[in-house]
Biotite code that builds the C-alpha atoms (Angstrom):
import biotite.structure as struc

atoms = struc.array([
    struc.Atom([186.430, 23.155, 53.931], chain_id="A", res_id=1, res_name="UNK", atom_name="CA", element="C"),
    struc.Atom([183.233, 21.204, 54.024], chain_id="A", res_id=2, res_name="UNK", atom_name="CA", element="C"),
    struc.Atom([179.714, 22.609, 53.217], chain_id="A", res_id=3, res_name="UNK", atom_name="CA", element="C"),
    struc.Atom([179.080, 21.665, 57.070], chain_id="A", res_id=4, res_name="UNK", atom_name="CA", element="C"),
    struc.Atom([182.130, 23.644, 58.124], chain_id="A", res_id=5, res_name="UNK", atom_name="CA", element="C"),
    struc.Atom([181.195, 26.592, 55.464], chain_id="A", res_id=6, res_name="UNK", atom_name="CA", element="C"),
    struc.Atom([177.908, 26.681, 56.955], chain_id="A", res_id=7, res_name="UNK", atom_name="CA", element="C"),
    struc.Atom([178.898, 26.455, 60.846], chain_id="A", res_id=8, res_name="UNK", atom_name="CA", element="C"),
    struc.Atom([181.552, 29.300, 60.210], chain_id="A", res_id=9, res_name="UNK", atom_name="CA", element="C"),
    struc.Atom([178.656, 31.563, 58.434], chain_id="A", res_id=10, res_name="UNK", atom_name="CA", element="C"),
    struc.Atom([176.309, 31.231, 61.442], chain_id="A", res_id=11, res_name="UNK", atom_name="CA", element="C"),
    struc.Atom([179.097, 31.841, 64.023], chain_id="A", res_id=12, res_name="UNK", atom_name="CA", element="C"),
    struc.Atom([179.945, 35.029, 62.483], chain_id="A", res_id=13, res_name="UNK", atom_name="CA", element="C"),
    struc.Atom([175.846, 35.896, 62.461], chain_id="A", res_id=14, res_name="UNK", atom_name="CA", element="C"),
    struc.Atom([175.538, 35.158, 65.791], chain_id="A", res_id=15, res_name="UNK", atom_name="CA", element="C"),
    struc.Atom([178.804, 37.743, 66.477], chain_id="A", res_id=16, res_name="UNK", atom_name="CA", element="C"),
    struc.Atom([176.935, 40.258, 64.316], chain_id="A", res_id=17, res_name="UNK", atom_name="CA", element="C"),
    struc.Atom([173.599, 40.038, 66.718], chain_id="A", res_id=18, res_name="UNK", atom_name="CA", element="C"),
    struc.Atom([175.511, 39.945, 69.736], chain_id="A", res_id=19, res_name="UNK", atom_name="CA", element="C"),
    struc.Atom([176.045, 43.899, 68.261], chain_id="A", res_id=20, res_name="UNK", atom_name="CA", element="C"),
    struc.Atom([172.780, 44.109, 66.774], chain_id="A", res_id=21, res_name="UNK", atom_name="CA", element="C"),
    struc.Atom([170.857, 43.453, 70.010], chain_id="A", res_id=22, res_name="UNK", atom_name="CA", element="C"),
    struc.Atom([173.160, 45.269, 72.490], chain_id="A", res_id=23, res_name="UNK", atom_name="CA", element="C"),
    struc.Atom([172.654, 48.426, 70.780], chain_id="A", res_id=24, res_name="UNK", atom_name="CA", element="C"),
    struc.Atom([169.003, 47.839, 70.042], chain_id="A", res_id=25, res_name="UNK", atom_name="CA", element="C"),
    struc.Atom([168.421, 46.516, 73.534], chain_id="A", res_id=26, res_name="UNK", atom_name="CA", element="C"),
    struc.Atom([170.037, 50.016, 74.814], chain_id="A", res_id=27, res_name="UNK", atom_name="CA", element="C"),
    struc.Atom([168.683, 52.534, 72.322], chain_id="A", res_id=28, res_name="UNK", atom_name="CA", element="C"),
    struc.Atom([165.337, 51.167, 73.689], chain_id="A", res_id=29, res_name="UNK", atom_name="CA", element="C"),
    struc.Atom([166.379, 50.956, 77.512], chain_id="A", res_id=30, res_name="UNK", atom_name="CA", element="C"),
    struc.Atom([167.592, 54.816, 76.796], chain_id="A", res_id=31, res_name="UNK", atom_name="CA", element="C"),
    struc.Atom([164.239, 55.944, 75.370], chain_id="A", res_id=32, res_name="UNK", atom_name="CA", element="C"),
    struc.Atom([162.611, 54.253, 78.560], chain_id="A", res_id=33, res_name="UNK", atom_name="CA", element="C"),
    struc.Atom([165.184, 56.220, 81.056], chain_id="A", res_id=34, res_name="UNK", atom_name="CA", element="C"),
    struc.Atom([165.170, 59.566, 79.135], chain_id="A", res_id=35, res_name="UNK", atom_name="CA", element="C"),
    struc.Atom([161.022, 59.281, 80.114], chain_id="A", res_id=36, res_name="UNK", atom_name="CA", element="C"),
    struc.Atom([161.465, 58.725, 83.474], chain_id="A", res_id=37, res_name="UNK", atom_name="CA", element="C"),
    struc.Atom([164.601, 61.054, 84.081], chain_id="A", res_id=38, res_name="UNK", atom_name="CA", element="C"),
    struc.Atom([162.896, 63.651, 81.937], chain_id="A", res_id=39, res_name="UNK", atom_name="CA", element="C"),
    struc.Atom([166.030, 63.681, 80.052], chain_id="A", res_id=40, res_name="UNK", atom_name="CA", element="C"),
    struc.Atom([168.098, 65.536, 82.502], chain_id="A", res_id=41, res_name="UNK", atom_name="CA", element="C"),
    struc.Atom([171.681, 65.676, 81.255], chain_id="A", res_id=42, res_name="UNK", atom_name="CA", element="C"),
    struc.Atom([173.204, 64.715, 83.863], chain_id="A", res_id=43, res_name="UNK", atom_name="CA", element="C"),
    struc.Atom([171.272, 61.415, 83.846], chain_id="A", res_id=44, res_name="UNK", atom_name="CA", element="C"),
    struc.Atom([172.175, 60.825, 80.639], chain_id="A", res_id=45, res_name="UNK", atom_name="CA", element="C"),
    struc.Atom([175.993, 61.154, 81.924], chain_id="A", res_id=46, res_name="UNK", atom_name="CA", element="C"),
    struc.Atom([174.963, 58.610, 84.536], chain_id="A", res_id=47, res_name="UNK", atom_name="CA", element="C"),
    struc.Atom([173.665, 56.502, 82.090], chain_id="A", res_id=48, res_name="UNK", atom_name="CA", element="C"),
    struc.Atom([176.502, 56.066, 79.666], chain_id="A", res_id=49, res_name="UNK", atom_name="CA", element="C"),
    struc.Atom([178.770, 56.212, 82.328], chain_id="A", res_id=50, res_name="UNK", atom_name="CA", element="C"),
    struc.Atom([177.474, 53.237, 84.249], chain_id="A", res_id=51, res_name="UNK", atom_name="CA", element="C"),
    struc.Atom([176.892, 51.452, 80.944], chain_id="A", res_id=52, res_name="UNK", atom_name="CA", element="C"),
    struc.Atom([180.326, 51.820, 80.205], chain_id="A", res_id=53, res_name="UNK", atom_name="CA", element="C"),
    struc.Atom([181.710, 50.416, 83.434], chain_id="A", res_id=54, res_name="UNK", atom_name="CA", element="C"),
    struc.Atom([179.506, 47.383, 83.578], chain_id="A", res_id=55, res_name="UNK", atom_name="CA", element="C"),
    struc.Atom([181.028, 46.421, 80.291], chain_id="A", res_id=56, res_name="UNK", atom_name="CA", element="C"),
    struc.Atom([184.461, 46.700, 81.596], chain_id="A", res_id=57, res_name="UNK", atom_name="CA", element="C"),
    struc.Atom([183.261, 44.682, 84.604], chain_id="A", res_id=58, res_name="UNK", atom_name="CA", element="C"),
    struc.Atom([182.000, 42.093, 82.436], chain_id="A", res_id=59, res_name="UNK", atom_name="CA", element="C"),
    struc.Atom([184.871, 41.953, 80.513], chain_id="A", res_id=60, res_name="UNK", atom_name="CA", element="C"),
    struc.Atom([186.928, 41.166, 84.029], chain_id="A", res_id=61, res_name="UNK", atom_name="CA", element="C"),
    struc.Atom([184.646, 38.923, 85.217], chain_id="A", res_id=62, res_name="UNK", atom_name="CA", element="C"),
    struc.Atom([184.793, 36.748, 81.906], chain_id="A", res_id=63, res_name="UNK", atom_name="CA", element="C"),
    struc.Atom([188.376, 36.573, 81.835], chain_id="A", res_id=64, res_name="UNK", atom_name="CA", element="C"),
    struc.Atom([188.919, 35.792, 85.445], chain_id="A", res_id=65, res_name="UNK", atom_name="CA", element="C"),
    struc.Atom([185.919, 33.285, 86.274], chain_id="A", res_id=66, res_name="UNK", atom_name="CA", element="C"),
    struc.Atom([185.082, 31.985, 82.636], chain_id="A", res_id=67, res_name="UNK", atom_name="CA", element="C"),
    struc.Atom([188.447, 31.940, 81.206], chain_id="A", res_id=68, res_name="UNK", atom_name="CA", element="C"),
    struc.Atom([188.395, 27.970, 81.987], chain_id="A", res_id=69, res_name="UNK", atom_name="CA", element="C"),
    struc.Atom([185.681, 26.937, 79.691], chain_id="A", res_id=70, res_name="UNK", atom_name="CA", element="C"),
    struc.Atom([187.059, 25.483, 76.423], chain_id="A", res_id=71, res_name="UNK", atom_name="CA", element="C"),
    struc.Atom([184.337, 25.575, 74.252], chain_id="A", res_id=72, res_name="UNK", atom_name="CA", element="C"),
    struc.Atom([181.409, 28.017, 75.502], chain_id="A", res_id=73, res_name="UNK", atom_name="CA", element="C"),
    struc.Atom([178.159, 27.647, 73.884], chain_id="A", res_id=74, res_name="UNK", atom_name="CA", element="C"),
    struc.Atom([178.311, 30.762, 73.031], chain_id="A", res_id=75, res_name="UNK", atom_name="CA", element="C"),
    struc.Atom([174.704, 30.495, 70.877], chain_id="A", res_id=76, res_name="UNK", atom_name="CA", element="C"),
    struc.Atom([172.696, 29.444, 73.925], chain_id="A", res_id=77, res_name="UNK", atom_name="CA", element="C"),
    struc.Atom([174.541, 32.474, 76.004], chain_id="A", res_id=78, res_name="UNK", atom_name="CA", element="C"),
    struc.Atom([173.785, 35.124, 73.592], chain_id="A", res_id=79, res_name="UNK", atom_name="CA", element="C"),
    struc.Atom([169.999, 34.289, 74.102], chain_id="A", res_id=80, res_name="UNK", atom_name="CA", element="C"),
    struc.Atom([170.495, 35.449, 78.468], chain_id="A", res_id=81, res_name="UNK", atom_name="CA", element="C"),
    struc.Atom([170.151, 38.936, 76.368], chain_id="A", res_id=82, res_name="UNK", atom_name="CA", element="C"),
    struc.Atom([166.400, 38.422, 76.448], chain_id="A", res_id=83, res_name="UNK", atom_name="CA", element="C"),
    struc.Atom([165.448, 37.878, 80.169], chain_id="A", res_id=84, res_name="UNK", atom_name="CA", element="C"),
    struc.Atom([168.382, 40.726, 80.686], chain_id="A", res_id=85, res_name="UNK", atom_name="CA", element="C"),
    struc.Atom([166.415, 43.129, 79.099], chain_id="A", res_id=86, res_name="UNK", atom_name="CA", element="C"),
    struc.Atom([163.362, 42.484, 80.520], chain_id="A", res_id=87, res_name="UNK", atom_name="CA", element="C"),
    struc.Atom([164.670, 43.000, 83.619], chain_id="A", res_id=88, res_name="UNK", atom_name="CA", element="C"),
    struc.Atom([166.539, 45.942, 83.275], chain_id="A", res_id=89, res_name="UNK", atom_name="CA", element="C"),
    struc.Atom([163.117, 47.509, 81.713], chain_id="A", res_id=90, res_name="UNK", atom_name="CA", element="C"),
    struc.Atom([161.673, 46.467, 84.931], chain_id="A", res_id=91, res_name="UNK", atom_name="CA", element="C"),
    struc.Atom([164.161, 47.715, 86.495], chain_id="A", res_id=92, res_name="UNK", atom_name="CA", element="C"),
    struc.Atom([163.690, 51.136, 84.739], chain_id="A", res_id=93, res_name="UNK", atom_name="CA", element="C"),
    struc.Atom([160.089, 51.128, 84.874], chain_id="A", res_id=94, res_name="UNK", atom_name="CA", element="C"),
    struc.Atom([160.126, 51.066, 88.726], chain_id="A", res_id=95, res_name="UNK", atom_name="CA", element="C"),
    struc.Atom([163.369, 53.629, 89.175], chain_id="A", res_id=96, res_name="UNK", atom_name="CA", element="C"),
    struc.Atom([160.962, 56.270, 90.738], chain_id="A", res_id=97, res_name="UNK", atom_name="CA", element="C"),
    struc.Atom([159.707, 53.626, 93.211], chain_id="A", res_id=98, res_name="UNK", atom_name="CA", element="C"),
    struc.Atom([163.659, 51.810, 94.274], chain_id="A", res_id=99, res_name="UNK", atom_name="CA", element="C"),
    struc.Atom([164.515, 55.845, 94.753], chain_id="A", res_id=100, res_name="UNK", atom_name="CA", element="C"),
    struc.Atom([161.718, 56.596, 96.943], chain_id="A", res_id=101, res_name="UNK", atom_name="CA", element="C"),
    struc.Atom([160.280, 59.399, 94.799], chain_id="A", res_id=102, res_name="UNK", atom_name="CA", element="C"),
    struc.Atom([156.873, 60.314, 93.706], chain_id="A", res_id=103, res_name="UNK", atom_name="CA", element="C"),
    struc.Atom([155.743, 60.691, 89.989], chain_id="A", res_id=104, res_name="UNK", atom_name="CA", element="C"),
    struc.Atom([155.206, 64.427, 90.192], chain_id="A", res_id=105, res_name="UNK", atom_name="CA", element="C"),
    struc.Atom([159.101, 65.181, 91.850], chain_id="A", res_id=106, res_name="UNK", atom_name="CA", element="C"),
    struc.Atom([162.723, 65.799, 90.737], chain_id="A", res_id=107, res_name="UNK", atom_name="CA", element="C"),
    struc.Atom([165.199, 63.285, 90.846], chain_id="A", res_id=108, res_name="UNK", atom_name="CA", element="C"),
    struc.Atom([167.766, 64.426, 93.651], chain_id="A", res_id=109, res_name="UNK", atom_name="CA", element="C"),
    struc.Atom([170.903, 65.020, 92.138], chain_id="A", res_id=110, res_name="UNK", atom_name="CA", element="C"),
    struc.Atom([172.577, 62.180, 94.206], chain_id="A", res_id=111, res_name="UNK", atom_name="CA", element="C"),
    struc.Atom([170.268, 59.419, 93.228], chain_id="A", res_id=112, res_name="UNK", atom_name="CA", element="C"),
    struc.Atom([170.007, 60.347, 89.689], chain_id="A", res_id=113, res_name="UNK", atom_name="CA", element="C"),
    struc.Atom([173.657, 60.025, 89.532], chain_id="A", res_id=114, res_name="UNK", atom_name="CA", element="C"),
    struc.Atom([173.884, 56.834, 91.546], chain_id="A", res_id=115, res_name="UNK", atom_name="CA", element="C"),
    struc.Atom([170.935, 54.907, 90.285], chain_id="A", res_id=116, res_name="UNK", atom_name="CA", element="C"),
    struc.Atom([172.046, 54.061, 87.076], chain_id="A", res_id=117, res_name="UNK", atom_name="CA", element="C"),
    struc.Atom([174.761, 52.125, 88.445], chain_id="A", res_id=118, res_name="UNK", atom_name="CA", element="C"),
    struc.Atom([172.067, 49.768, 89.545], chain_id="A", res_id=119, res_name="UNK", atom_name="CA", element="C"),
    struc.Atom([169.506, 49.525, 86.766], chain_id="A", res_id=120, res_name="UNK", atom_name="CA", element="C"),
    struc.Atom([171.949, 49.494, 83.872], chain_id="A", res_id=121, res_name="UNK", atom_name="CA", element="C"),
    struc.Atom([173.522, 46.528, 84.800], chain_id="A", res_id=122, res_name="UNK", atom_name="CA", element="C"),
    struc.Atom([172.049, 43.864, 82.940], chain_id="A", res_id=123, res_name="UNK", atom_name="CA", element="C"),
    struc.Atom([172.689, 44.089, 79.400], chain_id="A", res_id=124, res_name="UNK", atom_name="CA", element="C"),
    struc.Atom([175.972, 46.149, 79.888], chain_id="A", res_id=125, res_name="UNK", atom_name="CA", element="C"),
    struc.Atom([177.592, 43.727, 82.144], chain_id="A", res_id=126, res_name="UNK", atom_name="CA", element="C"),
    struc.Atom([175.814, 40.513, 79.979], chain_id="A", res_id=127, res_name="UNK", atom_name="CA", element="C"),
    struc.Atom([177.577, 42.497, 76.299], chain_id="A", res_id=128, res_name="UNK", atom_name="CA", element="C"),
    struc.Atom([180.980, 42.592, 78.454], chain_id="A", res_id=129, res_name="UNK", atom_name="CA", element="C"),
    struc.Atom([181.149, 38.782, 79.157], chain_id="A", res_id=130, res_name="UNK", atom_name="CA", element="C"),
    struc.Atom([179.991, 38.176, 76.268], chain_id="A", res_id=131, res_name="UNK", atom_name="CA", element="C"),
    struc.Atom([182.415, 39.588, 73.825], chain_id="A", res_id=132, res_name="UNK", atom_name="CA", element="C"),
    struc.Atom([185.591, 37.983, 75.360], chain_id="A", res_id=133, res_name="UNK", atom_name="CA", element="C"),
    struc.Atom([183.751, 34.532, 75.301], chain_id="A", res_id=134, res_name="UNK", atom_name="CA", element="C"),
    struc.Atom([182.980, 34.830, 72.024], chain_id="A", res_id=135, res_name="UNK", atom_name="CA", element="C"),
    struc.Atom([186.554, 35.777, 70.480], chain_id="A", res_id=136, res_name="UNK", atom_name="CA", element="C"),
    struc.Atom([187.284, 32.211, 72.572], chain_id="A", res_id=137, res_name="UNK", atom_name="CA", element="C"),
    struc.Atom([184.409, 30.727, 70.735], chain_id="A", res_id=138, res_name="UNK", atom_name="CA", element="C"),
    struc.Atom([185.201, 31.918, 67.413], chain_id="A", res_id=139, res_name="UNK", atom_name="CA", element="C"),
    struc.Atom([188.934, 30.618, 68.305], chain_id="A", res_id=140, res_name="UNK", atom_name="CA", element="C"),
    struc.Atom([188.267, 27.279, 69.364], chain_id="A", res_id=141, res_name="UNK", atom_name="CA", element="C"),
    struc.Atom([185.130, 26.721, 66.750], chain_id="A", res_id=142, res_name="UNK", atom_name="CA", element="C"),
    struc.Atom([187.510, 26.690, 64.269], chain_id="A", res_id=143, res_name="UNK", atom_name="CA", element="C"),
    struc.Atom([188.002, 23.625, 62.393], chain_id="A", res_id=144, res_name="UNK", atom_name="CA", element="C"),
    struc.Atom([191.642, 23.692, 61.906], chain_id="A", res_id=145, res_name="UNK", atom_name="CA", element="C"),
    struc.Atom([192.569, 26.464, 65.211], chain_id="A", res_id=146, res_name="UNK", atom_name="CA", element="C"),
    struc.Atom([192.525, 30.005, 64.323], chain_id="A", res_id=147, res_name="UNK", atom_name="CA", element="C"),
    struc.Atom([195.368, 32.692, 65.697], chain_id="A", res_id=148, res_name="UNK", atom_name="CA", element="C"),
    struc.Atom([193.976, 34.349, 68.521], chain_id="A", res_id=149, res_name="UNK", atom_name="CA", element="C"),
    struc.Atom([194.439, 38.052, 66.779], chain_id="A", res_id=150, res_name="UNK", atom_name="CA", element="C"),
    struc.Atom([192.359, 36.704, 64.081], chain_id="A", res_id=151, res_name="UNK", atom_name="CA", element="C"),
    struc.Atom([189.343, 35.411, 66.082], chain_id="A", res_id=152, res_name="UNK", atom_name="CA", element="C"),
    struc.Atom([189.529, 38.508, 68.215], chain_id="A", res_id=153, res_name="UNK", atom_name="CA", element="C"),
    struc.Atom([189.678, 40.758, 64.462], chain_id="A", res_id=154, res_name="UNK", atom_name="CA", element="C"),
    struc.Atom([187.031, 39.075, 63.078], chain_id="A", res_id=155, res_name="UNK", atom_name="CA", element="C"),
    struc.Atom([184.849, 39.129, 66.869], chain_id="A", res_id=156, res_name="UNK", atom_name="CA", element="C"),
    struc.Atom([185.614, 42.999, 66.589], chain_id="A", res_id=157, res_name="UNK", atom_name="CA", element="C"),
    struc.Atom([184.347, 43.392, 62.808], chain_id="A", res_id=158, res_name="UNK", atom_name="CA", element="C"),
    struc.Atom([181.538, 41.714, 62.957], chain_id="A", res_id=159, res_name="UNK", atom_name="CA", element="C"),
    struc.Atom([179.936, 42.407, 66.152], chain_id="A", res_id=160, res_name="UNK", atom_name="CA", element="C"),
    struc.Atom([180.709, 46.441, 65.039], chain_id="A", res_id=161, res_name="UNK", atom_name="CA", element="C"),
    struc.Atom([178.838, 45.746, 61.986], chain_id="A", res_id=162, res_name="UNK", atom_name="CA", element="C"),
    struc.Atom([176.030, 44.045, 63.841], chain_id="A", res_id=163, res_name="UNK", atom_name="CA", element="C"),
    struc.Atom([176.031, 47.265, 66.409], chain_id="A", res_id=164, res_name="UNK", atom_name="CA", element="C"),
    struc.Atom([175.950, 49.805, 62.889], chain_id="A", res_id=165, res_name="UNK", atom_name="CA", element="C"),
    struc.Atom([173.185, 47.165, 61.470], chain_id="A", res_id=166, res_name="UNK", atom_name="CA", element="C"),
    struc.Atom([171.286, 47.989, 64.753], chain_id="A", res_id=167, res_name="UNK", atom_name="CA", element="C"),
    struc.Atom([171.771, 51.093, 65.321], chain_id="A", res_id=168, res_name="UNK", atom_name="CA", element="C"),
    struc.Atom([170.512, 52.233, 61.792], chain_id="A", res_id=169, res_name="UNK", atom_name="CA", element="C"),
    struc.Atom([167.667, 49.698, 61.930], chain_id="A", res_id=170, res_name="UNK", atom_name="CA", element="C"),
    struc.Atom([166.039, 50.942, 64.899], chain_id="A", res_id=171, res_name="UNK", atom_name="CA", element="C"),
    struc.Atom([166.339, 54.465, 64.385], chain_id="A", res_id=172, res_name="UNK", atom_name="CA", element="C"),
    struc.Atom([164.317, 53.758, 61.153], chain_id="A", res_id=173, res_name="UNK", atom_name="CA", element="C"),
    struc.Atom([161.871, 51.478, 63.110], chain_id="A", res_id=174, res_name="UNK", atom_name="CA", element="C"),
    struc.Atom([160.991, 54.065, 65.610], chain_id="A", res_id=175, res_name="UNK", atom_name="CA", element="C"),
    struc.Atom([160.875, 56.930, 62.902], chain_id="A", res_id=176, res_name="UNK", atom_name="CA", element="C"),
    struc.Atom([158.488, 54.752, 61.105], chain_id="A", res_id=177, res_name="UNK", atom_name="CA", element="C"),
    struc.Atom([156.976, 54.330, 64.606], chain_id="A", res_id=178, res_name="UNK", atom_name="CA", element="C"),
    struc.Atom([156.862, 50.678, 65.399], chain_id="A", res_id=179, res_name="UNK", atom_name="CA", element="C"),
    struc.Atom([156.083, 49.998, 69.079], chain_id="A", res_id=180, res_name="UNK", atom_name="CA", element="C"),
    struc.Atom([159.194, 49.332, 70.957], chain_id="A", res_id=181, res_name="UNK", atom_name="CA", element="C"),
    struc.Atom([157.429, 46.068, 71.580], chain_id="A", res_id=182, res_name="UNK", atom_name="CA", element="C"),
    struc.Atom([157.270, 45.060, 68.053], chain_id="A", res_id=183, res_name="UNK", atom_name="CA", element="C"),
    struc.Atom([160.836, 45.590, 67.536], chain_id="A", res_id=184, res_name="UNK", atom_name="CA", element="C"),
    struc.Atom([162.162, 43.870, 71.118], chain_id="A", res_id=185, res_name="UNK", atom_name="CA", element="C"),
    struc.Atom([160.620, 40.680, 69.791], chain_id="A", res_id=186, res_name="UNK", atom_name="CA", element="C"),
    struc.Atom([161.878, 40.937, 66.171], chain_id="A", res_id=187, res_name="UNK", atom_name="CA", element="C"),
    struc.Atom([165.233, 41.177, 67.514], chain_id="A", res_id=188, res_name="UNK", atom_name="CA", element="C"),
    struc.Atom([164.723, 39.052, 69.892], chain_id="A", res_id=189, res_name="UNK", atom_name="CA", element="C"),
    struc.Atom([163.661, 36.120, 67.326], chain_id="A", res_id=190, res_name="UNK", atom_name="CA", element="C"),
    struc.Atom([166.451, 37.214, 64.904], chain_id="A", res_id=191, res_name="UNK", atom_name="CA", element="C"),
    struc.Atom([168.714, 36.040, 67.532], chain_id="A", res_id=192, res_name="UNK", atom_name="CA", element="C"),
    struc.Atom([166.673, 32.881, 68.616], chain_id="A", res_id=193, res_name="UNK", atom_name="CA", element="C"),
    struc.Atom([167.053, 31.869, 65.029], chain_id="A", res_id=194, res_name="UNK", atom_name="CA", element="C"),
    struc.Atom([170.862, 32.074, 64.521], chain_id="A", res_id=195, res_name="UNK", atom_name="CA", element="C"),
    struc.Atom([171.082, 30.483, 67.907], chain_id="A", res_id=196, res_name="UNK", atom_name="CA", element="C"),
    struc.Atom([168.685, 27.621, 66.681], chain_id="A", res_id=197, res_name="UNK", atom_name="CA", element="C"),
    struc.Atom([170.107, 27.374, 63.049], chain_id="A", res_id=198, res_name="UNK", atom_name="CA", element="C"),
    struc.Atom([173.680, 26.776, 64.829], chain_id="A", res_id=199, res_name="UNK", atom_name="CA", element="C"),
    struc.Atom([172.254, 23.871, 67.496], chain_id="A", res_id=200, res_name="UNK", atom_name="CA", element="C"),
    struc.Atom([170.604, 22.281, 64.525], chain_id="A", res_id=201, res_name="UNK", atom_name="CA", element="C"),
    struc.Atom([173.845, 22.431, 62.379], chain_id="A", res_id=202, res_name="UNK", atom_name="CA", element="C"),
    struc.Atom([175.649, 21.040, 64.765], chain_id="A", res_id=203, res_name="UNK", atom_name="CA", element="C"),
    struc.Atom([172.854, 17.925, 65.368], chain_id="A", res_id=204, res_name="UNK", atom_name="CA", element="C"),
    struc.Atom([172.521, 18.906, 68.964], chain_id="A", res_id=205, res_name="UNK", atom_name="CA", element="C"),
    struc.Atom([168.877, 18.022, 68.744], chain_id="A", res_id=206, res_name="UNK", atom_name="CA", element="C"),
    struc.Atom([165.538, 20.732, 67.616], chain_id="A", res_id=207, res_name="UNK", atom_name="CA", element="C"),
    struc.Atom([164.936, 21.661, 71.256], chain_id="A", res_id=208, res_name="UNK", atom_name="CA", element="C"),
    struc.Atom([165.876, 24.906, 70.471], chain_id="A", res_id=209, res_name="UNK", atom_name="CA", element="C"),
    struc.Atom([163.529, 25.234, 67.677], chain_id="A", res_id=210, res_name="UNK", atom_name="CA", element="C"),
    struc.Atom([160.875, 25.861, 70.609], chain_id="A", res_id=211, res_name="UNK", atom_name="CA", element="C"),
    struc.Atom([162.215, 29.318, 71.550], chain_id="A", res_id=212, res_name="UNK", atom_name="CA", element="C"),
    struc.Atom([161.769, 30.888, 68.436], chain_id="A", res_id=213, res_name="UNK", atom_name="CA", element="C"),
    struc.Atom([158.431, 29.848, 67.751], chain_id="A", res_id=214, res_name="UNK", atom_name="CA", element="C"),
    struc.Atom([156.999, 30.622, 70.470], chain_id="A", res_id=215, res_name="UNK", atom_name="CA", element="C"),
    struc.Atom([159.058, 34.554, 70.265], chain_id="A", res_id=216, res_name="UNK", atom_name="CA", element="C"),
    struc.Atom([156.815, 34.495, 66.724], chain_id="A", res_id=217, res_name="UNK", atom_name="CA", element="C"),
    struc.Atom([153.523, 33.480, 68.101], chain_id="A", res_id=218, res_name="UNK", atom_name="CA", element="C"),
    struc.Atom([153.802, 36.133, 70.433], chain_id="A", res_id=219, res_name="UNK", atom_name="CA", element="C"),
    struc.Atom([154.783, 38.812, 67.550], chain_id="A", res_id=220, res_name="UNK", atom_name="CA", element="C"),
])
């Protein structure tokens, strides 16, 4: 295998492990911003999980009944739609009180708190469940000499659990050490910018990308 190859392999599987990372971290902070605005009922929590759940499921449909047809997905410029999907599912969050028609200082009805979350948890759950399908078909057809399709799915699994345990664990420390949730969206966010960039370079599909995460670390 040449360096190119060792190289292109090694960023594949980091961009599996950050498709983990940033679901979970994109979700653990979504969560926080729900749990303020549902005043952590539990049965919006329910709602919550629930619906996240069943967008993934969704997602995974929808990618292997309308996406099943692309051969090679570019799977590094798809993993960076997580960004603008979690800004707008924290919009989305941010404004539940106004979509549901209730003032600042009232209850969530029952009905709504169980219904909204289908709405505003859509993003990033149904983005994670397209994604992962896609990219045990990008791992697969990335490879230089064709892996089995148990394998690429194996290795999708391991990797993108390790990136969701990587996550997970860092962002519970970042919040305990009390980093703004802002702080730690965009240092995530350019961790994934990165990969996606190091891979497009590697693969001399020009330094466009290059743009995306420097401008994430100006902003940071």
């Amino acid at each position: 295998m040449s360096r190119d190859a060792r190289y292109g392999r090694l960023l594949r599987m980091t961009l599996i492990f950050m498709l983990g990372l940033y679901s979970i971290a994109a979700q653990t902070l979504l969560f926080r911003s729900f749990l303020g605005i549902y005043d952590g009922s539990e049965l919006g929590i329910g709602a919550f999980f629930g619906s996240w759940l069943l967008w993934i499921a969704i997602g995974a449909a929808l990618s292997r009944r309308i996406l099943s047809g692309i051969r090679r997905p570019g799977f590094e410029l798809l993993i960076l739609l997580y960004l603008p999907a979690f800004l707008f599912q924290e919009q989305l969050i941010g404004q539940s009180r106004l979509l549901a028609g209730i003032s600042a200082y009232e209850a969530f009805p029952l009905l709504r708190m169980m219904t909204l979350p289908l709405l505003i948890n859509c993003p990033i759950s149904l983005l994670t469940g397209i994604l992962f399908p896609l990219a045990c078909k990008w791992v697969s057809s990335s490879s230089a000499t064709g892996s089995d399709n148990r394998q690429a799915v194996a290795s999708t699994y391991v990797y993108e659990a390790l990136g969701a345990f990587a996550g997970g664990a860092a962002i519970t420390l970042l919040l305990w050490r009390g980093m703004p949730e802002t702080s730690i969206f965009l240092y995530a966010s350019l961790a994934v910018s990165v990969a996606s960039a190091l891979y497009r370079v590697l693969q001399r599909r020009g330094f466009a990308c290059l743009l995306l995460p420097l401008v994430i670390a100006a902003v940071k």
